[in-house]
C-alpha positions as CSV (number, residue, x, y, z in Angstrom):
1,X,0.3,-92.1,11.7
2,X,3.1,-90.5,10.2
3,X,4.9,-87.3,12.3
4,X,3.8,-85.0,9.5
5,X,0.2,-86.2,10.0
6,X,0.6,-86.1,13.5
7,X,2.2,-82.4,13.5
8,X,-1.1,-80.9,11.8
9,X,-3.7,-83.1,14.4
10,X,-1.8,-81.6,16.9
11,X,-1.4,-77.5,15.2
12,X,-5.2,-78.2,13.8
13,X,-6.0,-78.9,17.4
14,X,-4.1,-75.9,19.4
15,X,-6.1,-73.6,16.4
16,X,-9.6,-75.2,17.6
17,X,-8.7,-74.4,20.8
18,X,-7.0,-70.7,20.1
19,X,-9.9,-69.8,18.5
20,X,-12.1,-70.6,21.6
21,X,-10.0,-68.7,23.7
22,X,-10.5,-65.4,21.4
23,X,-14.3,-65.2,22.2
24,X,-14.1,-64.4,25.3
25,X,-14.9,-60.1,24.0
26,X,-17.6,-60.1,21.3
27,X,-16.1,-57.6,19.3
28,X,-17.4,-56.2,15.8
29,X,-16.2,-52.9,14.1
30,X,-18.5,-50.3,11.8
31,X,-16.8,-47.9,9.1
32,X,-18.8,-45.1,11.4
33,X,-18.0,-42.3,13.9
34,X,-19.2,-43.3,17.2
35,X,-22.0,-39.7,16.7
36,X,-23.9,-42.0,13.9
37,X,-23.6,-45.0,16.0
38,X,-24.2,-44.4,19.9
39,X,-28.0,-43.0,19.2
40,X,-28.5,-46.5,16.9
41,X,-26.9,-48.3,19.6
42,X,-29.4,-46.5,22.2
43,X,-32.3,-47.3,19.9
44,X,-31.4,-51.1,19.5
45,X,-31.2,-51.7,22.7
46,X,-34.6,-49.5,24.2
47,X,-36.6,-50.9,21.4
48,X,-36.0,-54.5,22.6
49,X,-36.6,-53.8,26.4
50,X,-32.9,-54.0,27.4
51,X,-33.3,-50.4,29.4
52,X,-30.5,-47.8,29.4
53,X,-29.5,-47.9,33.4
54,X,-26.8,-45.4,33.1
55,X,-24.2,-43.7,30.1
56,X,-20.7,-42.7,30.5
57,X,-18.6,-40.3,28.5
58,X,-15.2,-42.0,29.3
59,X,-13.4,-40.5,27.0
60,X,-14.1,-37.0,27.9
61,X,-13.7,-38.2,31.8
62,X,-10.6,-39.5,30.9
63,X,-9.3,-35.8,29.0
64,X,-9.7,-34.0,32.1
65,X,-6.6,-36.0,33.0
66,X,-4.5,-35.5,30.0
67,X,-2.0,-32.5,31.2
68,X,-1.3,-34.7,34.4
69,X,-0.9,-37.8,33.0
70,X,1.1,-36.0,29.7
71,X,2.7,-39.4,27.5
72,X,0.8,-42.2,29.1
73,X,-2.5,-40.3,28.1
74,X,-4.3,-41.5,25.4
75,X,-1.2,-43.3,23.9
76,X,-3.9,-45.2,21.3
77,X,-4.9,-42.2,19.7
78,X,-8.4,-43.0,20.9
79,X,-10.7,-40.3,19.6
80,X,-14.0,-40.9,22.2
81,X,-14.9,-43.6,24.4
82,X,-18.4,-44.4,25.8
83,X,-20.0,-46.9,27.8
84,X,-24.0,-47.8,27.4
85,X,-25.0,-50.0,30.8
86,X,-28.5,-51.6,30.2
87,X,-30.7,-54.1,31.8
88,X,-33.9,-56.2,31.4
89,X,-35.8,-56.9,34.6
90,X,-37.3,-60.1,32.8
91,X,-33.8,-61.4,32.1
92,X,-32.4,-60.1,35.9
93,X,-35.6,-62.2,37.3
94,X,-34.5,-65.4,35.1
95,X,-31.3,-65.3,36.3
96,X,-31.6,-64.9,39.8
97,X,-34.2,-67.6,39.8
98,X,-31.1,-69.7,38.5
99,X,-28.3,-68.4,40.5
100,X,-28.5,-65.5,42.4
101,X,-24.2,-65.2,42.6
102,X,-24.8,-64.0,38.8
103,X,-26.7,-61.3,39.3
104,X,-22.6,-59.8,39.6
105,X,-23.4,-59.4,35.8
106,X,-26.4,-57.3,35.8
107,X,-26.3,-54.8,35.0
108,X,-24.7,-55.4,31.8
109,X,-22.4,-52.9,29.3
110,X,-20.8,-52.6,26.3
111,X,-18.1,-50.4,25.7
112,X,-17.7,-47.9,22.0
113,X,-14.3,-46.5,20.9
114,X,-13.3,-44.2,17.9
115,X,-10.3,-44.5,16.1
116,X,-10.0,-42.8,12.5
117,X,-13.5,-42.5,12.0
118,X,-14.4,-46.5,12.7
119,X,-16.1,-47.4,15.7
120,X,-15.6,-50.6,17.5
121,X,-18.1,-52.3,20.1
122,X,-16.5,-54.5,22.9
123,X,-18.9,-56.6,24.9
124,X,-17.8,-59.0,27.4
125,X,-19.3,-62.3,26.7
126,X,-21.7,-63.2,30.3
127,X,-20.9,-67.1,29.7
128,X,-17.4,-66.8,29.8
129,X,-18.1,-66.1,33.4
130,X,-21.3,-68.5,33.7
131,X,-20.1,-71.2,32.7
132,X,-20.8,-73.5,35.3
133,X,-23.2,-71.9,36.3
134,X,-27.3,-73.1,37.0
135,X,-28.3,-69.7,34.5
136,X,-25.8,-70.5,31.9
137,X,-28.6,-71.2,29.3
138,X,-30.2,-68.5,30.5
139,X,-27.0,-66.3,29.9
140,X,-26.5,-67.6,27.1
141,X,-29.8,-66.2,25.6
142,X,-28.8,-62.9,26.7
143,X,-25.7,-62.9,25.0
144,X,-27.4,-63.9,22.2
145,X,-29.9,-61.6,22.1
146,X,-27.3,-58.5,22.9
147,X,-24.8,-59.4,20.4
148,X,-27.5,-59.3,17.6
149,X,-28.7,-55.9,19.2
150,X,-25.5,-54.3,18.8
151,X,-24.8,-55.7,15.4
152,X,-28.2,-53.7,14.9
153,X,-26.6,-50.9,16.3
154,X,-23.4,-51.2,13.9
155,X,-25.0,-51.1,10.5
């Protein structure tokens, strides 16, 4: 093998692995405010019996703090921020028949932010931290199952 040859196994590689390293967030990004999109969002999840524990406004929280905090508020230009925390029982009951140390996950949320009218939905991927875990597979079908809710949610 030649060093040229060599060179792109070994770039081709660090890519392969680069790109591993970037799912750690499922992230996706609608041409929507986050008003059309949060009651889809709520919908999506409900209808498929992942239950809305709790909702927060962070964005609005956070304004309350924007004559204190002056420059370093808000530096993004963010224009709302809200959190949807859900849970299935079903899916808590799997999991802590696997390995009750995961239950730190549940419940589970996803994050919305607006920025010039586009929405973006962050969830943080729960076999990132299962990895090794005894309910990894069952994780796994949660993450799944969530990420194709909120792509629901998006459209």
């Amino acid at each position: 093998m030649n060093r040229m040859t060599g060179f792109f196994l070994l770039l081709l590689s660090m890519v392969s692995h680069t790109g591993a390293e970037t799912s750690t967030v499922f992230e996706i990004t609608a041409n929507k405010p986050i008003s059309e999109v949060y009651g889809q969002m709520q919908a999506s999840f409900e209808d498929s019996r992942f239950f809305i524990v709790d909702e927060l406004n962070i964005g609005k929280n956070l304004s309350n703090f924007s004559e204190k905090w002056g420059d370093d508020y808000n530096q993004n230009g963010l224009t709302a921020i809200r959190s949807i925390i859900f849970c299935n029982g079903w899916y808590a009951n799997l999991v802590s028949n696997k390995d009750p140390k995961m239950l730190g996950l549940c419940p589970l949320h996803l994050t919305l932010f607006e920025k010039d009218g586009k929405t973006t939905a962050l969830f943080n991927r729960p076999t990132v931290i299962a990895k090794h875990s005894p309910a990894y597979d069952v994780l796994a079908k949660i993450e799944q199952e969530v990420i194709e809710l909120i792509k629901k949610g998006m459209q």
